[in-house]
C-alpha positions as CSV (number, residue, x, y, z in Angstrom):
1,X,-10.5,-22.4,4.9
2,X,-9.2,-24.5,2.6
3,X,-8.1,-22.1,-0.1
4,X,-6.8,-20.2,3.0
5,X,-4.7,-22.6,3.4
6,X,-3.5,-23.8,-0.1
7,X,-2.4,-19.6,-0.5
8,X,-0.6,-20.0,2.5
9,X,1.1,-23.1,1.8
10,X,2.2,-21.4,-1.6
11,X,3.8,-18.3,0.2
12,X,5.7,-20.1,2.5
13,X,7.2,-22.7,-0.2
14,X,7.8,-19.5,-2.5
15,X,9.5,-17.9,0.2
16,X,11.4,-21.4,1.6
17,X,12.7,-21.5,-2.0
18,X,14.3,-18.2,-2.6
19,X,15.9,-18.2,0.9
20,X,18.7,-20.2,-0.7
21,X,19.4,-17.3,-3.0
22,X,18.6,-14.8,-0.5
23,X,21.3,-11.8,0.1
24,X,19.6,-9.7,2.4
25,X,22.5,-7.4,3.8
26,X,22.0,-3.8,2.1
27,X,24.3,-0.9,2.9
28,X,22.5,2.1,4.0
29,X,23.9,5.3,5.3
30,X,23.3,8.8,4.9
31,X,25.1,9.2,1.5
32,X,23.1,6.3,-0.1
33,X,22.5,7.6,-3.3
34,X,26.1,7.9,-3.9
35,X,26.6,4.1,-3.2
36,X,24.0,2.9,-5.5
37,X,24.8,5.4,-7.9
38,X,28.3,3.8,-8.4
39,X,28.2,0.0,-7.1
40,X,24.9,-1.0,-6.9
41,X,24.0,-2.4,-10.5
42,X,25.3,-4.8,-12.8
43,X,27.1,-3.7,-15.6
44,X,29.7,-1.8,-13.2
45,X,33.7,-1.4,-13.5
46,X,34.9,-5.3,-13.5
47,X,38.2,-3.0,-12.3
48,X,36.6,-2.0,-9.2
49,X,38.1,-3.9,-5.4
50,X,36.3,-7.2,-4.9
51,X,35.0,-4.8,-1.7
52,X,33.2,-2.8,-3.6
53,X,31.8,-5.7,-5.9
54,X,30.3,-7.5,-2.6
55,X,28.6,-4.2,-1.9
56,X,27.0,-4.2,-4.8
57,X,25.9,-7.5,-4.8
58,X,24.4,-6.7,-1.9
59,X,22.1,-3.7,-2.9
60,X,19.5,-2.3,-4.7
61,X,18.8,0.7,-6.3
62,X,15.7,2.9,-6.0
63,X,13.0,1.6,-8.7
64,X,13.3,4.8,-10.5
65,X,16.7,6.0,-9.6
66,X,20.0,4.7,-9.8
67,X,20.9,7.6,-7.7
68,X,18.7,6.6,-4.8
69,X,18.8,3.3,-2.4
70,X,15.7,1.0,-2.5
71,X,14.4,1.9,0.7
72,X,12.3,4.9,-0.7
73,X,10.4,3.0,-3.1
74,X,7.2,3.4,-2.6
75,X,3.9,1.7,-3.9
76,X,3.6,2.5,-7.6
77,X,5.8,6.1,-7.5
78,X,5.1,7.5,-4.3
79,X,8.5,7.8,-1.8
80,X,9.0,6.4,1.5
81,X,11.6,7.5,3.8
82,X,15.1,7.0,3.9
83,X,14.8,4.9,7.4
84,X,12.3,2.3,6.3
85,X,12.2,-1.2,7.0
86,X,12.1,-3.5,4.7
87,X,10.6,-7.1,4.4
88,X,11.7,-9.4,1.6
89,X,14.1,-11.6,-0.1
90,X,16.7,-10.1,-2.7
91,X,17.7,-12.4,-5.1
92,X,20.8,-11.9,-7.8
93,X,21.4,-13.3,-11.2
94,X,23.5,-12.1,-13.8
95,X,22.7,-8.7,-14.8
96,X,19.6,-8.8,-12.9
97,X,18.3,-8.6,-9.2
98,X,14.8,-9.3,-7.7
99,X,12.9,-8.9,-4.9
100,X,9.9,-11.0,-3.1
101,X,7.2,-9.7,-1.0
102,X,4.6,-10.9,0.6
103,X,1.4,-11.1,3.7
104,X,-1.6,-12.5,4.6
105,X,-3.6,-12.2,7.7
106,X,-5.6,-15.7,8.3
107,X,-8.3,-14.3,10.8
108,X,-11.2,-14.7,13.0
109,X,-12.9,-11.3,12.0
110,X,-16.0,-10.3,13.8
111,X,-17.8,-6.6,13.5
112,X,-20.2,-5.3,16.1
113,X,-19.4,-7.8,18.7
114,X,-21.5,-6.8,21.2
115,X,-24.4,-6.5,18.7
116,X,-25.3,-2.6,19.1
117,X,-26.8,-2.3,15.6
118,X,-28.0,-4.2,12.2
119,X,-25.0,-3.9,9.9
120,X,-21.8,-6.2,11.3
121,X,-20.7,-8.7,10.2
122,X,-18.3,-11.6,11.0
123,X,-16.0,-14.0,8.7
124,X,-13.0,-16.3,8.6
125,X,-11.3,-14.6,5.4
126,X,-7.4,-14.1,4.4
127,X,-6.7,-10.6,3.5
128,X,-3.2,-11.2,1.2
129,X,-0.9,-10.5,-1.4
130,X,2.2,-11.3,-2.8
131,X,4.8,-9.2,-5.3
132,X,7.7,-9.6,-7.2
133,X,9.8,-7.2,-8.8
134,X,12.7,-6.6,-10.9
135,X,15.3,-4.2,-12.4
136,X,18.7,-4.5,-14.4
137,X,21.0,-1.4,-15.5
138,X,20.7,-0.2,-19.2
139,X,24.0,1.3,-20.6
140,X,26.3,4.0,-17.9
141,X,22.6,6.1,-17.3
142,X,19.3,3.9,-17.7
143,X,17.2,1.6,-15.5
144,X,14.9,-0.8,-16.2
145,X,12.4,-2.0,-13.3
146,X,9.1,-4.1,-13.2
147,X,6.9,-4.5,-10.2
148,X,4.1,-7.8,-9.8
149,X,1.9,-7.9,-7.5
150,X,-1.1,-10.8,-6.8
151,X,-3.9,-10.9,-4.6
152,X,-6.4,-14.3,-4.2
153,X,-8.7,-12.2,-2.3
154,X,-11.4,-12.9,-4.2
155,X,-10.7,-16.7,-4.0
156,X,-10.9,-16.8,-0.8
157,X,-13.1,-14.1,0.7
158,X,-15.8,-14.1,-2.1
159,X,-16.9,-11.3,-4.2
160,X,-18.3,-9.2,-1.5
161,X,-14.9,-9.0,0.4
162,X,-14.7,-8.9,3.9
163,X,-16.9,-7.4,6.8
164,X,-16.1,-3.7,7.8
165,X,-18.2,-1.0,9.5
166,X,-18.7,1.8,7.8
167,X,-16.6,0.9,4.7
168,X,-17.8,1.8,1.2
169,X,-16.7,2.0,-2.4
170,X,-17.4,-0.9,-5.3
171,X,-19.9,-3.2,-6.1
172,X,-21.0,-7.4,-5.7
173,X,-23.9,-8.1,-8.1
174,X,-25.2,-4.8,-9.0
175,X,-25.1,-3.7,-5.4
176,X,-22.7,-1.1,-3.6
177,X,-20.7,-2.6,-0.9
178,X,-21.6,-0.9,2.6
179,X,-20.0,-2.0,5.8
180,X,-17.5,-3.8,3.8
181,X,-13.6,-3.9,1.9
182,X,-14.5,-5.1,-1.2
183,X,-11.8,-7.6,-2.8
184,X,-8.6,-6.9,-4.9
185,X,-8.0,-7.9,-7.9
186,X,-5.8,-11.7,-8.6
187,X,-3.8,-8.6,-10.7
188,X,-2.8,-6.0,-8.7
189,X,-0.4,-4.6,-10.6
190,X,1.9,-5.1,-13.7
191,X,4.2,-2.5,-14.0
192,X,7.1,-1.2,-15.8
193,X,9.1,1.6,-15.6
194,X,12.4,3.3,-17.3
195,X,14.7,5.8,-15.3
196,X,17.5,8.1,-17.1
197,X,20.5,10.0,-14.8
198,X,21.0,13.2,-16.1
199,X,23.3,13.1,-12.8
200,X,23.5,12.5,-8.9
201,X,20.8,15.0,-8.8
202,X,18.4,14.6,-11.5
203,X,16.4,11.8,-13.0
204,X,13.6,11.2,-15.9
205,X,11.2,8.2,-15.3
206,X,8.5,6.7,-17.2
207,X,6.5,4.8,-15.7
208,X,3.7,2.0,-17.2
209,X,1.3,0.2,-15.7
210,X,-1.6,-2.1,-16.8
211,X,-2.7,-2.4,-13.7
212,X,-0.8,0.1,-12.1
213,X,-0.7,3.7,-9.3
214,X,-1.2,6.7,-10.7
215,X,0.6,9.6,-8.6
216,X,-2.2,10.4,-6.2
217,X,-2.0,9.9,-2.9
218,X,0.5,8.6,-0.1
219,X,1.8,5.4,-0.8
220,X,-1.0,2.7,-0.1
221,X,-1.9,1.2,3.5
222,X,-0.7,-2.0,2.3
223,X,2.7,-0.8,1.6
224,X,3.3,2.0,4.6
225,X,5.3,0.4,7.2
226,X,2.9,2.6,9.5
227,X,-0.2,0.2,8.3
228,X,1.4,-2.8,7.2
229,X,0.7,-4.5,10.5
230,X,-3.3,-3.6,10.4
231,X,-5.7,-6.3,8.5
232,X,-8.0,-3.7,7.3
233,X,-8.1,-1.4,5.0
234,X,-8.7,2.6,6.0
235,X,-12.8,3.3,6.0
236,X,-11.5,6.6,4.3
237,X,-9.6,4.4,1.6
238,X,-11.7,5.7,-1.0
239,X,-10.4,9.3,-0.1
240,X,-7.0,8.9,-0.5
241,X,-5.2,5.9,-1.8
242,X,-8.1,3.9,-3.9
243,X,-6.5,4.4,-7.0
244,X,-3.6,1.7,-6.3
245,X,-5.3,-0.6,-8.5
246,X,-6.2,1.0,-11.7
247,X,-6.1,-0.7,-14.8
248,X,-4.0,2.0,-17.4
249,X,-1.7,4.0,-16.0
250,X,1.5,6.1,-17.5
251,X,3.5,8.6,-15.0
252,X,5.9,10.4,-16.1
253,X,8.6,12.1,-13.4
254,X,11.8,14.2,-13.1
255,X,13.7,14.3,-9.2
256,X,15.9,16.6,-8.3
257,X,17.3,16.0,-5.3
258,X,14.8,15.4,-2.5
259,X,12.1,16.7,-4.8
260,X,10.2,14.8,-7.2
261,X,7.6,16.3,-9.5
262,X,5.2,13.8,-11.3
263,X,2.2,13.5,-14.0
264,X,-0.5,10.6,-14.6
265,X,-3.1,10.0,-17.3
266,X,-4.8,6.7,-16.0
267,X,-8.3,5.3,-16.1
268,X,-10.8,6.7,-13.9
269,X,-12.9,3.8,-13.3
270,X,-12.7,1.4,-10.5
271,X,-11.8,-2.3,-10.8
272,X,-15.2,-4.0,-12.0
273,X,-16.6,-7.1,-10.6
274,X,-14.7,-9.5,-12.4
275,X,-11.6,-9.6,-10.3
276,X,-9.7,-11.7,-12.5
277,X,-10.2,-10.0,-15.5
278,X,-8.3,-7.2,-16.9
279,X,-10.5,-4.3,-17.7
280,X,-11.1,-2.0,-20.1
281,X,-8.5,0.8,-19.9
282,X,-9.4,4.4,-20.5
283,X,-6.9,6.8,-19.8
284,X,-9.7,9.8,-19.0
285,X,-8.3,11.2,-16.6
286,X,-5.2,13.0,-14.7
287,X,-3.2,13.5,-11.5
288,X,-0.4,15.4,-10.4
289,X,2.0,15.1,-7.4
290,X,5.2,16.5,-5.6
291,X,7.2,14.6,-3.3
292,X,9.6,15.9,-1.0
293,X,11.9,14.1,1.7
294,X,13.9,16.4,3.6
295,X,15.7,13.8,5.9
296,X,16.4,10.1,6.5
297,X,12.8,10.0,8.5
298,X,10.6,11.8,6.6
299,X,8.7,11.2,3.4
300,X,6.1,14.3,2.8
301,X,3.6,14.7,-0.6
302,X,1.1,16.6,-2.0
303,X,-1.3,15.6,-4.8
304,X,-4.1,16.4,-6.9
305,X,-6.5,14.3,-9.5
306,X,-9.4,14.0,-11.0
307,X,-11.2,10.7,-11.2
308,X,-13.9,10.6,-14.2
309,X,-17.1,8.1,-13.5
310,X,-14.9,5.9,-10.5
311,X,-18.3,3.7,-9.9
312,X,-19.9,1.7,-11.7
313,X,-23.2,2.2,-10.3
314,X,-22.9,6.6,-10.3
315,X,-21.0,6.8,-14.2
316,X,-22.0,10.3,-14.2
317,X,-20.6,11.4,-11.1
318,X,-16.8,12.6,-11.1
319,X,-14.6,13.3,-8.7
320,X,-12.2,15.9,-8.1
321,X,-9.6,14.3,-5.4
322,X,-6.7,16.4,-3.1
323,X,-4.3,14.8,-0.4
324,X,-1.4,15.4,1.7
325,X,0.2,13.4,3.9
326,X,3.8,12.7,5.7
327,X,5.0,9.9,7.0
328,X,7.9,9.2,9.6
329,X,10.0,6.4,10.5
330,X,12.6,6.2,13.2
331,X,15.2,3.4,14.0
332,X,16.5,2.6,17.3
333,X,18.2,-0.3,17.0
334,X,18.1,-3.8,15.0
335,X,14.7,-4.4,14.5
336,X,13.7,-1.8,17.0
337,X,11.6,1.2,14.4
338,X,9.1,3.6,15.1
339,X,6.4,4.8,11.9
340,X,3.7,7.0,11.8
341,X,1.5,8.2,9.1
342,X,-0.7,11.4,9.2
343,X,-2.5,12.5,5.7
344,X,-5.3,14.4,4.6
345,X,-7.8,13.6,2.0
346,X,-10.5,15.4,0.1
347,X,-13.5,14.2,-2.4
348,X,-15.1,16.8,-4.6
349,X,-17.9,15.7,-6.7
350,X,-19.7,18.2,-9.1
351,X,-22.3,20.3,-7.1
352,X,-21.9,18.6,-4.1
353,X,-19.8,20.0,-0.9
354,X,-16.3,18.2,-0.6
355,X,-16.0,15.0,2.1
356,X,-12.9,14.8,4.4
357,X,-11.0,12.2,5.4
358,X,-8.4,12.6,8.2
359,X,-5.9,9.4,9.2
360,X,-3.2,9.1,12.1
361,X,-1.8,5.9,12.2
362,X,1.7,4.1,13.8
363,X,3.2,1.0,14.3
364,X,6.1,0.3,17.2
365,X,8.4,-2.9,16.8
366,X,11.1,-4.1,19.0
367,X,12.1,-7.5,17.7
368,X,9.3,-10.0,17.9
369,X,6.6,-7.8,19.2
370,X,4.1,-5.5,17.4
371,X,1.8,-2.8,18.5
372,X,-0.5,-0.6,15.9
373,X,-3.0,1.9,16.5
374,X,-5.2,3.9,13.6
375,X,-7.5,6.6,14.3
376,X,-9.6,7.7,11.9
377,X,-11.9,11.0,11.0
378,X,-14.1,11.0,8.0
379,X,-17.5,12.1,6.6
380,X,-19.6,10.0,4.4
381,X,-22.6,10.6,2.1
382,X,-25.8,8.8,2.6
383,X,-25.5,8.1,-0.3
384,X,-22.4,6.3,0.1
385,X,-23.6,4.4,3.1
386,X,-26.7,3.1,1.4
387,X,-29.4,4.8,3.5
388,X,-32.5,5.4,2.7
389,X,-32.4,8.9,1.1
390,X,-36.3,10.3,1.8
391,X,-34.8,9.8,5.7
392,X,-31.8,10.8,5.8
393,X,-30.7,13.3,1.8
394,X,-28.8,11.4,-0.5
395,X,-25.5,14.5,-0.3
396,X,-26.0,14.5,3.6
397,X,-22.8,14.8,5.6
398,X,-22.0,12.0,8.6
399,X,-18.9,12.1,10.0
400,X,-17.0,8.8,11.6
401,X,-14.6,8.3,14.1
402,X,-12.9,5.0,14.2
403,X,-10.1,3.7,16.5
404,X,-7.9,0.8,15.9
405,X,-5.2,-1.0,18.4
406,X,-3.7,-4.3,17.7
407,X,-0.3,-5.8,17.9
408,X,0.9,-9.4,17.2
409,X,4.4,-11.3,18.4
410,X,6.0,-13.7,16.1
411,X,5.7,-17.3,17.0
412,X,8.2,-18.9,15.1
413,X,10.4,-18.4,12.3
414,X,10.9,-21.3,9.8
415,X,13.9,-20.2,7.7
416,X,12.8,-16.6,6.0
417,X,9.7,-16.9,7.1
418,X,7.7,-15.7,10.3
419,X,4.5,-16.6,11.9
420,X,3.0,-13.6,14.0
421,X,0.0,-14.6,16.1
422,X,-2.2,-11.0,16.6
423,X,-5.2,-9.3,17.6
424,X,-7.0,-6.1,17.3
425,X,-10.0,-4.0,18.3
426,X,-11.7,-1.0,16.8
427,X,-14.3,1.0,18.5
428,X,-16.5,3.6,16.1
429,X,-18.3,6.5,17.0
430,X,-20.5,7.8,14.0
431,X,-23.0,10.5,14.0
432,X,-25.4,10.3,16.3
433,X,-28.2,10.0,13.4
434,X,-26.9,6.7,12.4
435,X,-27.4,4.8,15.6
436,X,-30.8,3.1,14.9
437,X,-28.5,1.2,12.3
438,X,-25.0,0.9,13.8
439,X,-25.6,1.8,17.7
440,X,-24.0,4.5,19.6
441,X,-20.2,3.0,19.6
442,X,-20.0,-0.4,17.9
443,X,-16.9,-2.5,18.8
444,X,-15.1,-5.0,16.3
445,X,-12.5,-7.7,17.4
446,X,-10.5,-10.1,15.1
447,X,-7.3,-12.3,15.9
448,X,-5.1,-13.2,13.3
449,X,-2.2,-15.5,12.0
450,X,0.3,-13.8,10.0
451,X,2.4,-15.1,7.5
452,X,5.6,-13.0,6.1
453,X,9.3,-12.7,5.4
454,X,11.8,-11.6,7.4
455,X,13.3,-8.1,7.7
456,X,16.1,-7.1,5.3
457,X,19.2,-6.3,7.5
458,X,20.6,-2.3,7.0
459,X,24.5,-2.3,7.7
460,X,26.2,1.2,7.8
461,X,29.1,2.2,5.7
């Protein structure tokens, strides 16, 4: 508890100190893109009315668009909508503006409570991480951005990462982590990216990243204000959005319009034990995505990749990896939002039938208060789930079902900071050939303190 703790004392003096500097009024309407294309960067008309000059001051482009506003960024590439919320603290200097981020969940977590099978598990832990990131205007056309994100999971949860039925994917000591998330890295991602306006319409991007997101997938749970509220990771993380930390990475993109069209050569191979490390980077193997928002709410993408030798422990198995998801936001008022996420994902290993994942999740706010749900279908390998394979056939299919409902209400808030105090359940249902290890419906339970900045207010134009 103690590093628990020291990281949360950290985040809230990080945040306490930029909330001097904060300017957290952004202009949003409609025709957004047109705003930030014209006032939103330094470097602008010195001719223009002091008006306008305030506006800009105020804003923030798109990481990979002077053309867009901020609120569609994304984790790594991927788009959000138009109507998203946004949590942080904007900062201005001369010819540059930043942006801080940050969470953490200090929590009770307990798996199985009711103690229906042999694999839960129960912890005090501290899912978190904080970002940073950057941009400044280069010449009339070109932007440059950087993102930074940190994570002291490992510090503070240990190597294996926290308790979670049914969860698989990396290793602790030469051994596959079942019925838990393992850890992210202390780097999550250092990124940097370059963005040319052809015009309103069109934009080039290159984007760098060592770690970085390669463009597969929806944008990660972390990051979706659909899952942002939930503790846990997705049991199906490993089917669509695992490759969020990856450690060589270079996208390149072109948008035009509400489309966006995007290539990745990264490294196949998972994060390694060594979570403070940087590892070895690769570049064997390839993704491809599209984006498309067709209104303020919506955010929609398809994408396909294919992941060479992702664990450690299976080098010769590959995977071939297709998703779609869409996600929607709606506002209703200050602070008042509706989000929902539904995606599709798909593993394909060499010889072996493809696994599914399918995800539904949503998160409801109206000021203070919270609510969250997740359900969750996918199949799983036994294999995967570490069983023993002369019982149940290593490529043998066993679908899950797992339901999540929490919801929080902040207790106080201490300049830009808040203090939510939450809860949640899940309840499983897995194949019936798995209850001599997990039971018929296992039921988790954790309450949580959560520590995180204030939301950035949208004015209309």
């Amino acid at each position: 508890m103690l590093k628990v703790l020291l990281f949360s004392f950290c985040l809230i003096s990080f945040q306490l100190g930029t909330n001097g500097q904060d300017h957290s009024h952004m202009h949003h309407n409609a025709d957004s893109s047109q705003i930030m294309a014209d006032t939103s960067m330094p470097g602008m008309d010195h001719s223009m009315h002091h008006h306008d000059h305030d506006m800009a001051r105020s804003a923030m482009s798109h990481a990979l668009s002077l053309n867009l506003p901020m609120t569609w960024d994304g984790s790594g590439t991927s788009w959000l909508p138009d109507a998203t919320p946004m949590y942080g603290h904007m900062i201005h200097t001369k010819g540059w503006m930043f942006m801080f981020h940050g969470n953490i969940f200090i929590r009770y977590n307990k798996q199985d409570i009711t103690g229906a099978g042999s694999r839960g598990g129960e912890k005090w832990d501290a899912p978190n991480m904080l970002m940073a990131m950057g941009q400044t205007r280069i010449g009339q056309h070109g932007l440059f951005h950087f993102n930074a994100m940190f994570s002291l999971d490992a510090l503070i949860t240990g190597g294996s990462g926290y308790p979670l039925l049914f969860q698989t994917g990396e290793s602790w000591k030469g051994v596959p982590l079942v019925d838990r998330q393992h850890p992210h890295d202390l780097f999550s991602e250092l990124s940097v990216s370059y963005a040319y306006a052809f015009s309103k319409k069109v934009d080039l991007f290159l984007y760098v990243g060592y770690p970085g997101e390669p463009a597969l997938g929806p944008t990660t749970f972390m990051h979706r204000p659909s899952g942002m509220d939930n503790p846990d990771a997705p049991i199906g993380h490993h089917w669509t959005d695992a490759t969020h930390i990856t450690f060589g990475v270079a996208t390149l993109g072109l948008r035009y319009g509400k489309f966006k069209l995007e290539g990745s050569s990264f490294t196949g191979r998972e994060p390694d034990e060594n979570r403070y490390n940087f590892d070895k980077p690769r570049f064997d193997s390839w993704s491809g995505r599209l984006s498309f928002n067709p209104g303020q709410q919506w955010a929609m993408q398809v994408s396909h990749g294919y992941i060479k030798s992702p664990e450690a422990l299976h080098p010769d198995e590959n995977v071939h990896r297709t998703t779609a998801s869409a996600t929607y936001v709606f506002n209703f008022g200050d602070e008042k939002y509706f989000s929902a996420t539904g995606l599709w994902g798909m593993n394909k290993l060499n010889q072996v039938a493809g696994s599914n994942n399918l995800l539904f999740e949503g998160s409801f706010r109206i000021h203070k208060t919270v609510t969250y749900f997740r359900e969750e279908w996918v199949q799983k390998t036994g294999e995967e789930l570490n069983l023993d394979e002369g019982i149940y056939g290593k490529d043998e299919l066993f679908p899950i079902n797992a339901l999540t409902v929490g919801g929080g209400y902040d207790v106080l808030r201490a300049g830009a900071v808040r203090f939510m105090l939450g809860g949640q359940f899940a309840w499983y249902h897995p194949d019936a050939r798995l209850a001599s290890l997990y039971g018929q419906n296992p039921l988790a339970f954790q309450v949580y303190l959560r520590i995180y900045p204030s939301i950035m207010k949208m004015h209309s134009m």
